[in-house]
DOTILUM-965408 format. One line per 2 residues: number of its first residue (from 1); their letters; for each residue x, y, z of N, C-alpha, C, O. Coordinates in nm, 3 decimals, m for minus. Layout:
NUM	a	X,Y,Z,X,Y,Z,X,Y,Z,X,Y,Z ~ ... .
REM end
This chain:
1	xx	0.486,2.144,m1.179,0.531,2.015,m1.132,0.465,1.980,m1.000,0.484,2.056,m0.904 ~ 0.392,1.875,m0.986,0.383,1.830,m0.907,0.440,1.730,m0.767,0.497,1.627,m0.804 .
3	xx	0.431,1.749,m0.625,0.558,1.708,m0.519,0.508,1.535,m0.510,0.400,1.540,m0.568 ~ 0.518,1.465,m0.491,0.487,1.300,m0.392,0.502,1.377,m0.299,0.591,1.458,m0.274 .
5	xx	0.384,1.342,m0.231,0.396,1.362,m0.050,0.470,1.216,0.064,0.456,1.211,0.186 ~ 0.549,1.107,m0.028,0.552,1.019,0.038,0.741,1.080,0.033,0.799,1.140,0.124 .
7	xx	0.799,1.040,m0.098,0.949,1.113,m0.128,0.974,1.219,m0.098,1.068,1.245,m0.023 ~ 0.873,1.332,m0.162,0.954,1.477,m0.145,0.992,1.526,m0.296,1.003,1.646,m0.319 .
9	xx	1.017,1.404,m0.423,1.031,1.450,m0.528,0.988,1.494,m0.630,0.904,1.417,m0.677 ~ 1.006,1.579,m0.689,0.873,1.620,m0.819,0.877,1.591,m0.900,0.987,1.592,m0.957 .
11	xx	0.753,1.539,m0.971,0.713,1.435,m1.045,0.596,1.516,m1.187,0.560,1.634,m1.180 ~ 0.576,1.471,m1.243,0.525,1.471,m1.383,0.363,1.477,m1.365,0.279,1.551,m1.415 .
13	xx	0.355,1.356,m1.266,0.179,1.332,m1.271,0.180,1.250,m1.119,0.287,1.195,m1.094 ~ 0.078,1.238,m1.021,0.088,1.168,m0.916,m0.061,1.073,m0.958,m0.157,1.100,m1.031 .
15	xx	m0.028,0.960,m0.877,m0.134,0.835,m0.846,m0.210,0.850,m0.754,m0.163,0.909,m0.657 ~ m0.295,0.822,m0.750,m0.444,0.827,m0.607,m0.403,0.683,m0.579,m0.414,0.599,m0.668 .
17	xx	m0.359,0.656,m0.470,m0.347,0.495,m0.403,m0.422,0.491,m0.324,m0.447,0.594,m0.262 ~ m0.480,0.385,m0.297,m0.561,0.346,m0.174,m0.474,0.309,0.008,m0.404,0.207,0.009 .
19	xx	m0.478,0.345,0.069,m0.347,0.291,0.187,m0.387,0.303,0.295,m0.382,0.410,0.356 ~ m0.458,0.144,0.364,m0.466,0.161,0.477,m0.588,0.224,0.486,m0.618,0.247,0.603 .
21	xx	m0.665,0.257,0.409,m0.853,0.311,0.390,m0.850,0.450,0.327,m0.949,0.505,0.277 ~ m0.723,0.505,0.335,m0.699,0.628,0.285,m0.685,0.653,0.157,m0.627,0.559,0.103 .
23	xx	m0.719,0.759,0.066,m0.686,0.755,m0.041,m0.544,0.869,m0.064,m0.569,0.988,m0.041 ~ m0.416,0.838,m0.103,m0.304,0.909,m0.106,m0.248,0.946,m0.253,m0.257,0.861,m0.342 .
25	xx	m0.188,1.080,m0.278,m0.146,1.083,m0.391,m0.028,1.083,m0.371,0.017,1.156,m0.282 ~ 0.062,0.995,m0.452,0.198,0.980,m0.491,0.223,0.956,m0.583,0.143,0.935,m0.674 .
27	xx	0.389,0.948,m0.593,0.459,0.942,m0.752,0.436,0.795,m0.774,0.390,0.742,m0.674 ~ 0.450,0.735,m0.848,0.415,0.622,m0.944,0.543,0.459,m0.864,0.506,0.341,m0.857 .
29	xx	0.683,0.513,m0.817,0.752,0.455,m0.747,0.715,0.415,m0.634,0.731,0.301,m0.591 ~ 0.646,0.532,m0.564,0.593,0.537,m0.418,0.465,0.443,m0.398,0.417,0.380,m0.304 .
31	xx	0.430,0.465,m0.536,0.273,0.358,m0.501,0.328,0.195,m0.539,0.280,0.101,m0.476 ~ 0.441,0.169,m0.656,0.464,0.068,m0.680,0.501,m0.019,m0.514,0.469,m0.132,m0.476 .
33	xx	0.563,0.068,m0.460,0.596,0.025,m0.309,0.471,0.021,m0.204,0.460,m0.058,m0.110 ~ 0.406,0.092,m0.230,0.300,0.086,m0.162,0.227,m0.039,m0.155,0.199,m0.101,m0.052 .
35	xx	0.197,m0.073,m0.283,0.091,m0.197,m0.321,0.207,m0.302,m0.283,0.151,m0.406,m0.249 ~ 0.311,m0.313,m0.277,0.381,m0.431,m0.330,0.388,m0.465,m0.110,0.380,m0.577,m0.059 .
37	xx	0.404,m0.332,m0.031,0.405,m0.325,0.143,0.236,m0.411,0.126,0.230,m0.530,0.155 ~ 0.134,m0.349,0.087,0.033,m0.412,0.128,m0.004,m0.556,0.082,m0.083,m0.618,0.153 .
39	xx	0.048,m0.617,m0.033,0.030,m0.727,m0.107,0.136,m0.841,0.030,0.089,m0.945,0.076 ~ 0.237,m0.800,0.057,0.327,m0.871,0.176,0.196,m0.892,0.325,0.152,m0.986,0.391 .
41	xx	0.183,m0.784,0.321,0.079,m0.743,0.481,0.000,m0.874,0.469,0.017,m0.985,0.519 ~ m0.108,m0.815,0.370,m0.201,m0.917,0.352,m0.145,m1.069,0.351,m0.212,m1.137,0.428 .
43	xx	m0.042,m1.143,0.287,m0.053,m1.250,0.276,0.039,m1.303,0.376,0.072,m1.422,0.371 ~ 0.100,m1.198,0.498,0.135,m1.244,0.628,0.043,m1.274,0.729,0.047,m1.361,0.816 .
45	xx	m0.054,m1.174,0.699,m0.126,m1.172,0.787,m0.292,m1.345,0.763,m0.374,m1.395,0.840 ~ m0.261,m1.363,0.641,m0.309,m1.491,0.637,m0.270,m1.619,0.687,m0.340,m1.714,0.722 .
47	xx	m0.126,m1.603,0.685,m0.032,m1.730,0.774,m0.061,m1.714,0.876,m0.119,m1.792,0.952 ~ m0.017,m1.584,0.899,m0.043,m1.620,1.089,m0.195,m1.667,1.132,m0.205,m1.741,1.229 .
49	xx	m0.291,m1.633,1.075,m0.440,m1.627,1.083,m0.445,m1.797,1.088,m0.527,m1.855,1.159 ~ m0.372,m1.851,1.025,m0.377,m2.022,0.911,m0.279,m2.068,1.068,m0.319,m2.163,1.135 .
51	xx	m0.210,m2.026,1.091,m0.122,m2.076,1.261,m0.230,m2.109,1.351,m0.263,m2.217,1.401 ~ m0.285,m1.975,1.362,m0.375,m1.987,1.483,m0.501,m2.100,1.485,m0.520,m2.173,1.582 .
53	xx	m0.581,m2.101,1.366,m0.654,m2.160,1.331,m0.801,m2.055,1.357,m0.884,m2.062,1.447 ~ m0.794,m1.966,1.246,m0.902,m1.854,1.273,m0.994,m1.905,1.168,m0.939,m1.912,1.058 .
55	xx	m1.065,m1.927,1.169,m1.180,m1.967,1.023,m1.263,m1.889,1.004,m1.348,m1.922,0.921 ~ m1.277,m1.734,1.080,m1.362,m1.639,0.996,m1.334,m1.597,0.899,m1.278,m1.660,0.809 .
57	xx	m1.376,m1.440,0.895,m1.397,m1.407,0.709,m1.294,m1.324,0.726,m1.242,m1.334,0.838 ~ m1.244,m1.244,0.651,m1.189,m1.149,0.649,m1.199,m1.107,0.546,m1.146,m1.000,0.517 .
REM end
């Protein structure tokens, strides 16, 4: 059995996620949360960008 290093719980099979440039293995819950923290990040971090009035690239 394999551990998630994010929970602590053991799991069946773990995911390679991408996070933050890193590549992480976790249980399948842990990444659903993962992507769903970075999918928020990203499209906060476009408002505020769209406030300021930033017109580079990102």
């Amino acid at each position: 059995m394999a551990v998630c290093k994010q929970c602590g719980e053991e799991v069946d099979s773990l995911k390679t996620v991408k996070v933050g440039g890193r590549a992480k293995k976790m249980c399948e819950d842990c990444a659903d949360r993962a992507r769903e923290a970075a999918e928020i990040a990203e499209a906060s971090e476009s408002v505020v960008q769209g406030m300021m009035g930033f017109k580079g690239r990102r």
